[in-house]
C-alpha positions in Angstrom: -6.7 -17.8 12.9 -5.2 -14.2 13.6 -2.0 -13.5 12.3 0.9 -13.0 14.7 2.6 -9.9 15.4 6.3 -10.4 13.9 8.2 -13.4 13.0 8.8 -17.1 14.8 11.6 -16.7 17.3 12.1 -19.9 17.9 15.5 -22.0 17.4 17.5 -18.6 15.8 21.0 -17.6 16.7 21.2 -14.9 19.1 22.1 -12.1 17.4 19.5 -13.0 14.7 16.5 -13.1 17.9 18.0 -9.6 18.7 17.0 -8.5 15.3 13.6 -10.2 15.4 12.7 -8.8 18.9 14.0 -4.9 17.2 11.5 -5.5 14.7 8.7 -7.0 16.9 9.2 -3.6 19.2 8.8 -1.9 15.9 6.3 -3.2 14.3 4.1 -2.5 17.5 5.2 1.2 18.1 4.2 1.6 14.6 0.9 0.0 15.0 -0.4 1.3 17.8 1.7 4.6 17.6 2.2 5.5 21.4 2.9 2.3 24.4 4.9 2.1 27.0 7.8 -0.4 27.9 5.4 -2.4 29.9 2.6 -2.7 27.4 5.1 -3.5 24.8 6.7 -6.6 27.1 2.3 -7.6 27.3 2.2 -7.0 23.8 5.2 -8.8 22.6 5.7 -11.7 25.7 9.1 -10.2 26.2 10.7 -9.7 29.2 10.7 -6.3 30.9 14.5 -6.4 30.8 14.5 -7.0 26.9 12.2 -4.7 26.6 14.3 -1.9 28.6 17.7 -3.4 26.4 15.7 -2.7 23.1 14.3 0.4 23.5 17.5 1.8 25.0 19.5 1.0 22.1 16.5 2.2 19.6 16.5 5.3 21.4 20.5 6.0 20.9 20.2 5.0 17.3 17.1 7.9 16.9 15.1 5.5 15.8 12.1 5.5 19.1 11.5 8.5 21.2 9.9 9.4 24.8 7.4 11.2 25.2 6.0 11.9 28.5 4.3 9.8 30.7 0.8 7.7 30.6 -2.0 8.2 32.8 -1.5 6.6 36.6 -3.8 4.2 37.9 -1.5 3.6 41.3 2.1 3.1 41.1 4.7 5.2 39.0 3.2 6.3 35.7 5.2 4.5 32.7 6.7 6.1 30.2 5.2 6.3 26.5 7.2 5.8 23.3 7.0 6.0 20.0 8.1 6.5 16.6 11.1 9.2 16.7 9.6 10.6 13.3 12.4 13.4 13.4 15.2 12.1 12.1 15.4 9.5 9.3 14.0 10.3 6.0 13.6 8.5 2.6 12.7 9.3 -0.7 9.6 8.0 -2.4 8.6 7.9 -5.9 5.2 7.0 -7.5 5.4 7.1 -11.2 1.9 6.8 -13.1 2.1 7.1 -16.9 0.9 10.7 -17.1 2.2 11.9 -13.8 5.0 11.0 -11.8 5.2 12.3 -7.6 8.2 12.7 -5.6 8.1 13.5 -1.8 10.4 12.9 1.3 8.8 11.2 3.8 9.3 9.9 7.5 10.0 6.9 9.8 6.1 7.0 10.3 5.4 7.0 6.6 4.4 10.5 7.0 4.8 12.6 3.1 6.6 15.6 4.4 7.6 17.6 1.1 6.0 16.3 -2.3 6.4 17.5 -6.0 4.1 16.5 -9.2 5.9 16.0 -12.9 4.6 15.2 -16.1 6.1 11.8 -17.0 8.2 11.8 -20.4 7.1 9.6 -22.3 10.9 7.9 -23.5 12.1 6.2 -20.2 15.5 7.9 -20.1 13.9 10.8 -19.7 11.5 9.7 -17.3 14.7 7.9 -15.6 16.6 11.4 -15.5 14.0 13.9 -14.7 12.9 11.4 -11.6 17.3 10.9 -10.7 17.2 15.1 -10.7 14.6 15.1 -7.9 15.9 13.0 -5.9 19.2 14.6 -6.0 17.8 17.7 -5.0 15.7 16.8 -1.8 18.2 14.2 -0.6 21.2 17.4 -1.2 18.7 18.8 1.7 19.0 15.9 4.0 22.6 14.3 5.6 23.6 10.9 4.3 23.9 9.5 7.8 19.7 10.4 7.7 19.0 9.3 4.5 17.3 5.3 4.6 16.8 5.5 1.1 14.7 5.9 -2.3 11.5 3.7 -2.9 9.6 3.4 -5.8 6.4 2.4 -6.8 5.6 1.5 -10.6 2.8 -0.1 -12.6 3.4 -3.5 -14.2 5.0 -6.6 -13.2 7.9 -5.7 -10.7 10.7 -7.7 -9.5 11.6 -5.8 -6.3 14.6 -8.0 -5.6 16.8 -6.7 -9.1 14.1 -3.4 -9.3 13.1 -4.1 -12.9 9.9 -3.7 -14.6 9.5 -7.6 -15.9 5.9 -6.1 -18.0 5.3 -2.3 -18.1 1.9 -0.7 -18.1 3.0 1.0 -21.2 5.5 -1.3 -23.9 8.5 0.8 -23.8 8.5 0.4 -19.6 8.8 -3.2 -20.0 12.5 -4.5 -19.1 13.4 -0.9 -17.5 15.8 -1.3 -15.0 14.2 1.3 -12.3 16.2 -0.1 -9.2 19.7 0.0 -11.1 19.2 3.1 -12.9 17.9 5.7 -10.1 20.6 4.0 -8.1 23.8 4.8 -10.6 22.3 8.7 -11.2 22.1 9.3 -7.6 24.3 7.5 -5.9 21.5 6.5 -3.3 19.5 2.3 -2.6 16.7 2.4 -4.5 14.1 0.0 -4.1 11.2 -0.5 -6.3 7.8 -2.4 -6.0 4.3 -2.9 -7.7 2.4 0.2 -7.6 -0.7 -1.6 -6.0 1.7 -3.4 -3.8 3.1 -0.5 -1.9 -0.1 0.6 -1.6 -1.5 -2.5 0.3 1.4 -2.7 2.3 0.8 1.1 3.4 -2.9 0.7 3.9 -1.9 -2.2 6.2 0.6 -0.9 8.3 -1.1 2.5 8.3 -4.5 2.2 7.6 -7.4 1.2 9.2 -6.5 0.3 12.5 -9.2 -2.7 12.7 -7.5 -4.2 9.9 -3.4 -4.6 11.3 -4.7 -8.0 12.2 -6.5 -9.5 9.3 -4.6 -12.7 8.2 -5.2 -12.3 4.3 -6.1 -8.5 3.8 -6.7 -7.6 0.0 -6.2 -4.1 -1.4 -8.1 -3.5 -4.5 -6.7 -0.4 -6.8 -9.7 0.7 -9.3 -8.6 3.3 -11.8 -7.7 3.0 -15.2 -7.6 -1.4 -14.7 -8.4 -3.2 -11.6 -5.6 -4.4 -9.6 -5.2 -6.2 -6.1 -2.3 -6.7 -3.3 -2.2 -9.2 -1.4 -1.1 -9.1 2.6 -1.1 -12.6 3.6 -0.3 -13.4 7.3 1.8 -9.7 7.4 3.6 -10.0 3.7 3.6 -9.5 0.2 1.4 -12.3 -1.5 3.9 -12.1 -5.1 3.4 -15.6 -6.9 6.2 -17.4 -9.1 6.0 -15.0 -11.6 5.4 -11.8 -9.8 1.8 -11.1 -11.4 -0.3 -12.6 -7.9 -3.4 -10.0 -7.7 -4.0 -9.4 -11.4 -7.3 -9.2 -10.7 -8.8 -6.9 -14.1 -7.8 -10.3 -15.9 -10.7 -12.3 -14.0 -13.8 -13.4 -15.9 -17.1 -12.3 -14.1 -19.7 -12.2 -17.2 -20.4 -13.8 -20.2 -20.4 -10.4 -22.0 -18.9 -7.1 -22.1 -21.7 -5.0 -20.2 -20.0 -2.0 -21.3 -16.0 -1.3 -21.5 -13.5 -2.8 -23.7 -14.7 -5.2 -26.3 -11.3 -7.3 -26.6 -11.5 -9.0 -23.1 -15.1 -9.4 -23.2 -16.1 -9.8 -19.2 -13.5 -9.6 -17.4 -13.6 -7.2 -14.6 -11.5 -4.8 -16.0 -13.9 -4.2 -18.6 -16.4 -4.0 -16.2 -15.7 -1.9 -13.1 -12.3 0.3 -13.9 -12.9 3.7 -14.2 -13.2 3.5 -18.4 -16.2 0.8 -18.1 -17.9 2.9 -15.6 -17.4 6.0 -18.0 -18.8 3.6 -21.0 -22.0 2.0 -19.2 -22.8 5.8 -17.9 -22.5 7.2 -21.6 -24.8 3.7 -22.5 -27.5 4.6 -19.7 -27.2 8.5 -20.0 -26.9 8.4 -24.1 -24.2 10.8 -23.9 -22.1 8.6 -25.8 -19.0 6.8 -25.5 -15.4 9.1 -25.4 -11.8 7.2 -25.4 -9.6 10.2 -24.7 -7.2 8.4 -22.5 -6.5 10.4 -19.5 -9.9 11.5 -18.5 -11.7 8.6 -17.3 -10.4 9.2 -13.9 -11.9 13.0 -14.1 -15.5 11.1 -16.1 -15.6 8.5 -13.0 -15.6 11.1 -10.4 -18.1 13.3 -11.6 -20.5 10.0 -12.5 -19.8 8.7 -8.7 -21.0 12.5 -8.0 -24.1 12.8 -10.0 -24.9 9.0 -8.2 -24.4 10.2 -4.4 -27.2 13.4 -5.5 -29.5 10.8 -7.2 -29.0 10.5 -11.1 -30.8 7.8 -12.2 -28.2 6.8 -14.4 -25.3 7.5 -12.6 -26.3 5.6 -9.5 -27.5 2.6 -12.2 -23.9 2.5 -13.8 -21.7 2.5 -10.1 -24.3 -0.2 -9.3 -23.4 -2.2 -12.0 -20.1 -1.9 -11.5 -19.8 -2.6 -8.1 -22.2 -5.6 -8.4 -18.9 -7.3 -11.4 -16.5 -6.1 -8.3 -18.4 -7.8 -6.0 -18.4 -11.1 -7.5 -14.4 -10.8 -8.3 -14.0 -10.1 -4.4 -16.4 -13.1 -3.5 -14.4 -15.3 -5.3 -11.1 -13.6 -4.1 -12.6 -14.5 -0.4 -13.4 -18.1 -1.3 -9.9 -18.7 -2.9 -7.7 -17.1 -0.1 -10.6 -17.2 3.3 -9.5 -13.1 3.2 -10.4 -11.7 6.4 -10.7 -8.1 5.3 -10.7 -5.6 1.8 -9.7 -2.2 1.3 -11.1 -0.9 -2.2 -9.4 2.6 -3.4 -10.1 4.4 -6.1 -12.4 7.3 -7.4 -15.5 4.7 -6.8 -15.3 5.0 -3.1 -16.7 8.9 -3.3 -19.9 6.5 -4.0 -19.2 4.7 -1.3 -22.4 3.5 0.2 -24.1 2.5 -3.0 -20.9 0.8 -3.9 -20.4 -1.1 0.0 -24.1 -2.3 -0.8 -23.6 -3.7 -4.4 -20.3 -5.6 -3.0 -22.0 -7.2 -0.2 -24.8 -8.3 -2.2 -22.8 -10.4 -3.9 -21.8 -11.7 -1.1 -23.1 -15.1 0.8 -25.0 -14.9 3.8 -26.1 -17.4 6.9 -24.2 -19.0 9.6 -22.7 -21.6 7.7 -20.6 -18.6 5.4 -18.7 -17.5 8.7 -16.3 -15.9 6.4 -18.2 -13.9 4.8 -20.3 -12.7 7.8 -16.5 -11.8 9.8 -15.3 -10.0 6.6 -13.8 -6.6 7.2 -14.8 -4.1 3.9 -13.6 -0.5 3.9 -12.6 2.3 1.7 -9.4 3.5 1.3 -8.0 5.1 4.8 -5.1 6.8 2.8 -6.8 7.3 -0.4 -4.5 8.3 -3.7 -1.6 9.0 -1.8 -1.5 5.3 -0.7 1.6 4.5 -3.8 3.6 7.2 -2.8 3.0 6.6 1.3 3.9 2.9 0.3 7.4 4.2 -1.8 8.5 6.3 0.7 8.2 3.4 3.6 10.3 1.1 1.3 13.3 2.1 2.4 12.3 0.9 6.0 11.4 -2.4 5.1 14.0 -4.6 6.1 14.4 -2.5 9.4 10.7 -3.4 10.4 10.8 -7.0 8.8 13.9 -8.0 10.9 15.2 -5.0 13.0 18.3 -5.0 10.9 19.3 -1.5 10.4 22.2 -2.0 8.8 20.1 -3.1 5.7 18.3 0.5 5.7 21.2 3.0 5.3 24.6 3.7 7.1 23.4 5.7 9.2 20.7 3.4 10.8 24.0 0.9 11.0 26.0 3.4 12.8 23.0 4.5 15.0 24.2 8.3 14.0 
């Protein structure tokens, strides 16, 4: 089963179908970037006529552009659209618990203008330094432009209030991100899951082959393991806002390397830290802690495994092999169709590919494994931020309703 481009239209009110067939229109310029009206009525079984009606309005509100027409094959030449990329901005924050990025970025999900702080470590200050960023690009950009700020976090997030429920670090936990940012700067601010605004970016704007998988799973490796979950075009959140925390799963009777207090679970196992430790084990360079370098550690050892190091390729094997068998149960659970892995792992990514897929079943009766769809990241470590600054365009592509984005998408300025 393939999922289905936008939502049932089927027994809504008028004016709430309009909204569903803006977003349908939407959803597809974004996908496949350039159509014209009559591929989008093929597309989207709409009418010609609706088609013309939409696009004409989404073209007075600046939110879809011509540009130029397609290639002939008899008969007048159609017109090709897109994306009007040139108008609307938003604001999109990723904040990591050494670093913390702010950039403006587009309609497209394009990062147009991006800045790197060091986080402080109380939250206030955090809070403050990220509010006085945001002031100043959005004092660049008119309010009647302006959709919005996003935000992407570690922890358990509940994007409908924008608090952090369980922080990454102690003192994040309970910080009211979404009410705070909003008060200092006087702009929406919307906040998600770190690893979920990156699954949502890498599905709308990744991989091509993958804008149809029915259950895609994003997999974030750095300092834990993390997954998002895209099931059937959404957010896979569970009642408690903690679906995809995949580093908690059990893959081995033993440690293998990595912390000792959550002996094998897969974050002890294939995050960047239990890569470092099984390389130091293999290598006997023995084990360093320093937090903040693992990242740095992991990429050199994935190096020093692409040119041939006995030990570096033994210890990405290893840890792809624990990854593998979290994904393979992953698939059997939720029949996934495809999985984007990101992190510094990937720069080792055909020794890792192979150890995955090992661990995957094979033979005609495993038609789910054999269909799956595995890929490194397409937009890499700026998939958070990518994800943060399309937050603020959410509701417009879920259900066309502008006036959810920003005043000026209301007002079609």
């Amino acid at each position: 089963m393939r999922r289905s481009l936008g939502p049932l239209r089927h027994g809504l009110h008028p004016g709430r179908m309009r909204n569903v067939n803006r977003a349908l229109v939407l959803q597809l310029l974004r996908r496949f970037q350039r159509l014209s009206r009559a591929e989008i009525a093929r597309r989207s079984s709409l009418s010609e006529g609706t088609v013309s009606r939409i696009i004409a309005t989404l073209i007075g509100e600046k939110l879809v552009v011509e540009q130029g027409a397609e290639n002939s094959t008899g008969g007048r030449p159609g017109t090709r659209l897109e994306l009007d990329d040139r108008h609307y901005r938003s604001i999109g924050v990723e904040i990591q618990n050494w670093e913390t990025r702010v950039s403006t970025g587009s309609l497209n999900g394009r990062l147009l203008e991006t800045t790197s702080l060091r986080t402080p470590a109380p939250v206030e200050a955090a809070l403050d330094l990220i509010a006085r960023e945001c002031r100043e690009f959005g004092a660049g950009i008119s309010s009647d432009r302006l959709a919005g700020i996003g935000v992407s976090v570690r922890g358990v997030v509940d994007n409908e209030t924008g608090t952090v429920i369980i922080g990454s670090q102690p003192n994040w936990s309970g910080a009211r991100i979404g009410e705070s940012l909003s008060e200092r700067t006087g702009i929406p601010v919307r906040v998600e899951n770190n690893v979920r605004a990156a699954a949502l970016a890498e599905f709308n704007l990744g991989w091509s082959d993958l804008q149809n998988a029915h259950c895609l799973l994003y997999v974030r490796i750095d300092e834990g393991v993390g997954a998002g979950i895209v099931l059937q075009g959404s957010l896979l959140r569970g009642p408690h806002l903690a679906a995809g925390e995949l580093g908690q799963m059990v893959v081995a009777d033993s440690p293998g390397g990595g912390k000792q207090d959550r002996p094998g679970c897969l974050e002890s196992l294939a995050s960047n830290p239990g890569l470092c430790d099984v390389y130091a084990d293999l290598s006997g360079a023995g084990r360093r802690t320093k937090s903040g370098e693992s990242s740095a550690r992991a990429r050199l050892i994935c190096h020093l495994a692409m040119n041939g190091e006995d030990a570096a390729r033994q210890a990405v094997a290893q840890a792809a092999r624990y990854l593998g068998i979290g994904l393979s149960n992953l698939v059997w659970v939720l029949d996934a169709d495809a999985i984007v892995i990101d992190g510094v792992i990937t720069e080792a990514w055909p020794l890792v590919a192979a150890a995955v897929q090992e661990e995957f079943p094979s033979g005609d009766e495993f038609s789910n494994f054999n269909n799956l769809l595995l890929r490194p990241s397409a937009l890499g470590p700026d998939a958070p931020l990518i994800g943060a600054v399309q937050l603020p365009f959410a509701t417009l592509f879920a259900d066309g309703d502008g006036a959810g984005v920003s005043e000026g998408l209301q007002s079609g300025k």
